[in-house]
C-alpha positions as CSV (number, residue, x, y, z in Angstrom):
1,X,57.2,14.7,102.8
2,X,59.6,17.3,104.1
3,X,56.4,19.2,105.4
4,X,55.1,16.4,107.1
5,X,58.4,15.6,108.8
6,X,58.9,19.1,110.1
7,X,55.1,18.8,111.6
8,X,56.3,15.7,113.4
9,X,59.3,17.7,114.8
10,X,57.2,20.5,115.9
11,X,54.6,17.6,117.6
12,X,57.5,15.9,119.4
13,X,59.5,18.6,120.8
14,X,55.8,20.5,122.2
15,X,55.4,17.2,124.1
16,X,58.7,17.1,125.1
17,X,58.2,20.7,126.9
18,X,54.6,19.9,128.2
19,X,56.5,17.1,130.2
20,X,55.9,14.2,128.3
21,X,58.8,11.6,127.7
22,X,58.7,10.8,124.3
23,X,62.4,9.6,123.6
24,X,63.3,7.3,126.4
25,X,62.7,3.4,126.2
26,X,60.5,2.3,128.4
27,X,61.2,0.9,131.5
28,X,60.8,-3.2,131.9
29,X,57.8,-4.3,134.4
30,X,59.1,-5.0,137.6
31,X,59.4,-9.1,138.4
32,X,56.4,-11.2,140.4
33,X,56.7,-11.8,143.8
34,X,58.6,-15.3,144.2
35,X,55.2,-16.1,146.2
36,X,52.4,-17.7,144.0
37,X,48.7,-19.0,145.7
38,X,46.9,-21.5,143.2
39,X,43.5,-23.0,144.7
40,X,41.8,-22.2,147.8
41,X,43.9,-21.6,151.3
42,X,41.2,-23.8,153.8
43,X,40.6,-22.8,157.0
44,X,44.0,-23.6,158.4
45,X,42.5,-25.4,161.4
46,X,43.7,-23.1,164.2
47,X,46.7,-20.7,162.5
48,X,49.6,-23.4,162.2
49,X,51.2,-22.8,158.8
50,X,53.9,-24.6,156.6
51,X,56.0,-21.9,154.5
52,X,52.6,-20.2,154.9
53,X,50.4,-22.1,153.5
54,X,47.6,-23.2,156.6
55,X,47.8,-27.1,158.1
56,X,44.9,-28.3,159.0
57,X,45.2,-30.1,161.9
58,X,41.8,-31.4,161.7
59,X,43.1,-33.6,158.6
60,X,45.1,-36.2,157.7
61,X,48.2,-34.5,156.6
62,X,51.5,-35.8,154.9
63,X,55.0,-34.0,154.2
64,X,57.0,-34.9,151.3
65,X,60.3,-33.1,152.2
66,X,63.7,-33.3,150.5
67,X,66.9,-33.8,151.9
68,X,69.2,-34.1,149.0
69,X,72.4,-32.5,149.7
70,X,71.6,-29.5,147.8
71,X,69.3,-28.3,150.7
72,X,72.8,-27.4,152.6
73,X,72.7,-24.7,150.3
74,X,72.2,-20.9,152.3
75,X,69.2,-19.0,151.8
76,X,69.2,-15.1,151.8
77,X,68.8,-15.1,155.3
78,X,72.0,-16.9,155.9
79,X,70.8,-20.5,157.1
80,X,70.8,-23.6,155.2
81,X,67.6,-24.9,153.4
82,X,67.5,-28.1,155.4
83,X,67.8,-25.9,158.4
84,X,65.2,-23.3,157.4
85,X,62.5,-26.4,156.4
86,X,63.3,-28.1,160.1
87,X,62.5,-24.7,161.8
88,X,59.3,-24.4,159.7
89,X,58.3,-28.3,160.4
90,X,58.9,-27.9,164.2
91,X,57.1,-24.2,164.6
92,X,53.9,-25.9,163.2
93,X,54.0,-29.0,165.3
94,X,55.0,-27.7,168.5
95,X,52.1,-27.6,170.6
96,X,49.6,-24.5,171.1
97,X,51.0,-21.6,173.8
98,X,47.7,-20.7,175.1
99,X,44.8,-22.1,175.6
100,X,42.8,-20.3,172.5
101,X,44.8,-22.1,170.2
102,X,43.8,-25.8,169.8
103,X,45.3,-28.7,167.9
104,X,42.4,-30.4,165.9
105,X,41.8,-34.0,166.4
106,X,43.9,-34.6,162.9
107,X,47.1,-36.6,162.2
108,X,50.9,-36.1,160.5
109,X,53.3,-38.2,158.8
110,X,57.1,-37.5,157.0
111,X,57.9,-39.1,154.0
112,X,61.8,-37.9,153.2
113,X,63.8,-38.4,150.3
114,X,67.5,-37.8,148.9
115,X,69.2,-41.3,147.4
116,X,67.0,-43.2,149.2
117,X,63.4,-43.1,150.9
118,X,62.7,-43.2,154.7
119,X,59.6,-42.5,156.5
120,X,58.3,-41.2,159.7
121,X,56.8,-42.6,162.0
122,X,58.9,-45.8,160.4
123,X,56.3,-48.2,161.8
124,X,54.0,-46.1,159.3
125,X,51.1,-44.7,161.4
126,X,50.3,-41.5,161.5
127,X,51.0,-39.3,164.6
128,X,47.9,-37.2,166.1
129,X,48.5,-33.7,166.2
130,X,47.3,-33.2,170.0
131,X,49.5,-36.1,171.6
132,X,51.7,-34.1,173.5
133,X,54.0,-37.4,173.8
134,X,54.0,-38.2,169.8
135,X,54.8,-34.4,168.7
136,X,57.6,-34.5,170.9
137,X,58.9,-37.5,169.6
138,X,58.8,-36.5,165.9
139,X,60.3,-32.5,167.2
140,X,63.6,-34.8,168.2
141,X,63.5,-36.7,165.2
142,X,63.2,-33.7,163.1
143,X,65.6,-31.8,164.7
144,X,68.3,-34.4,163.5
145,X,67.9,-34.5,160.2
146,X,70.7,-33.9,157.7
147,X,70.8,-33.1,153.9
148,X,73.0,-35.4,151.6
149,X,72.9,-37.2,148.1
150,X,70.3,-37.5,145.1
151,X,66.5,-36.4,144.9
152,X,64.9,-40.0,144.1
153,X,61.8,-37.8,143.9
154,X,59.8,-40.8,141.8
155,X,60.7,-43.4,144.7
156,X,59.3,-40.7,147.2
157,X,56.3,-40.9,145.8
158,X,55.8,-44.5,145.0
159,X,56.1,-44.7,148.7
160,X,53.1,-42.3,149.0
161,X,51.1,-44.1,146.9
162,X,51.5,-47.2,148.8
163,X,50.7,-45.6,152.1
164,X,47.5,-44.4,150.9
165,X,46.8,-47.9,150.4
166,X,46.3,-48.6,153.7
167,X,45.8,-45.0,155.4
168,X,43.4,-42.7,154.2
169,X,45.4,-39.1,153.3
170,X,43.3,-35.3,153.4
171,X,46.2,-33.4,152.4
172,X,50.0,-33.5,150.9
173,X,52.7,-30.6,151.2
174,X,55.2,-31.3,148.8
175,X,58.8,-29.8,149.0
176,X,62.1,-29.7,146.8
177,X,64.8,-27.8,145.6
178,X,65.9,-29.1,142.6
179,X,65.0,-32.1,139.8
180,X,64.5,-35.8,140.4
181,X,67.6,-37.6,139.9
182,X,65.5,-41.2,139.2
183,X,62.9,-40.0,136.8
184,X,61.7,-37.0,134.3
185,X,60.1,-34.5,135.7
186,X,57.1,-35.3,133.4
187,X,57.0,-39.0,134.8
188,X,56.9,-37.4,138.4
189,X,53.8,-35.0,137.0
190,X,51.8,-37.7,135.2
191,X,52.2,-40.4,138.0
192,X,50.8,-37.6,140.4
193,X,48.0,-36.5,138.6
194,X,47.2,-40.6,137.2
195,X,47.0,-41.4,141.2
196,X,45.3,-38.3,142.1
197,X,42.7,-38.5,139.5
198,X,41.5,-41.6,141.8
199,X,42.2,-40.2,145.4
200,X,41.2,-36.4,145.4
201,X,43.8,-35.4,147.8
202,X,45.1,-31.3,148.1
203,X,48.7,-31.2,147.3
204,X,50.2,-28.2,148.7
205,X,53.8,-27.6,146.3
206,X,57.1,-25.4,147.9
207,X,59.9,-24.8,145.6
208,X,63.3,-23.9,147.2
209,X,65.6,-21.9,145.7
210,X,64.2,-21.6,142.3
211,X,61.0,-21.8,140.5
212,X,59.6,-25.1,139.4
213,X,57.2,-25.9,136.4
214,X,56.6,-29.0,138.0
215,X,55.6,-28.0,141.5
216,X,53.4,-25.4,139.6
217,X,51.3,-27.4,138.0
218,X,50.9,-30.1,140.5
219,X,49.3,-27.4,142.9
220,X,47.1,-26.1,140.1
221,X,46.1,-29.9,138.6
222,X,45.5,-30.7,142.2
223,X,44.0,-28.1,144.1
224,X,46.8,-26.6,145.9
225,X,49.0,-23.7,146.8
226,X,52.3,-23.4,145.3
227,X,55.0,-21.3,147.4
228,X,58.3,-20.5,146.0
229,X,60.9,-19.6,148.6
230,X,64.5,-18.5,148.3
């Protein structure tokens, strides 16, 4: 025994000398990227992009966006979440600078949420992405909007149900910072994927401030990307 431990010795400390760092713990595996894709990308219909993941323009396209009062919160670049989401909605609507880029012959429509539900357009028709006139009409209505009470995330989507009824629906980005304040999260996942099973729409998921089980596994039961963003 006391021969074999004094081999050991003689093992470790000629390691030691060759270089070799035997008798420190090894270091932890630095953290993922707080970016995750799930799904395929698509085409991206002529470069717009939403927290970048490519729009489509030559689809049908609907935003699920959250304005519960949490997205007042700052992000590390010193702007408020509701702030940062308007600046991404209204750099991919804003019409093409130059004549290479094109807006396809697709359409839009906003579907916001905190205590209550509101859409836009309210009449509830979807705006084409090349009418000059119609973009800058929803660039003014985004440009007011303001972040305050609950995330009735399970109403949001009972209104996005019943619009599919009546208008056919390519592709959903869905965004949130926190929990829904009306439902589980598991009622918001199984409702989703229920409908979905029936519609075969994308749905594109952006977590805000934190990750989200959820919003993962929507993207990957549904064929989209899932984005987290601080």
């Amino acid at each position: 025994m006391k021969r074999a431990l004094t081999l050991l010795l003689l093992l470790l400390l000629t390691a030691a000398v060759s270089g070799v760092d035997v008798f420190s713990i090894p270091r932890k595996k630095p953290s993922a990227p707080v970016s995750y894709e799930v799904g395929k990308t698509g085409s991206g219909g002529g470069g717009s992009a939403f927290y970048g993941i490519p729009v489509d323009k030559r689809q049908r396209v609907l935003f699920l966006i959250d304005l519960s009062g949490s997205m007042t919160a700052r992000t590390p670049e010193g702007i408020s979440r509701i702030d940062a989401m308007k600046k991404e909605l209204v750099s991919m609507l804003s019409p093409p600078r130059n004549s290479e880029e094109k807006s396809g012959n697709g359409s839009f429509f906003l579907v916001k949420y905190e205590s209550k539900v509101s859409c836009f357009p309210p009449e509830k028709r979807f705006y084409p992405f090349r009418s000059i006139l119609h973009i800058e009409t929803a660039l003014r209505h985004i440009r007011k909007l303001e972040a305050s009470g609950g995330t009735a995330m399970g109403a949001a989507w009972n209104e996005v149900f019943q619009l599919a009824e009546t208008n056919e629906i390519d592709t959903i980005f869905f965004l949130t910072d926190g929990e829904p304040t009306d439902c589980s999260e598991q009622d918001v996942l199984r409702m989703v994927n229920t409908w979905n099973s029936r519609h075969h729409v994308t749905i594109h998921c952006i977590a805000i401030g934190r990750e989200s089980v959820l919003l993962r596994e929507l993207a990957e039961a549904n064929g989209g990307i899932y984005r987290v963003r601080m």
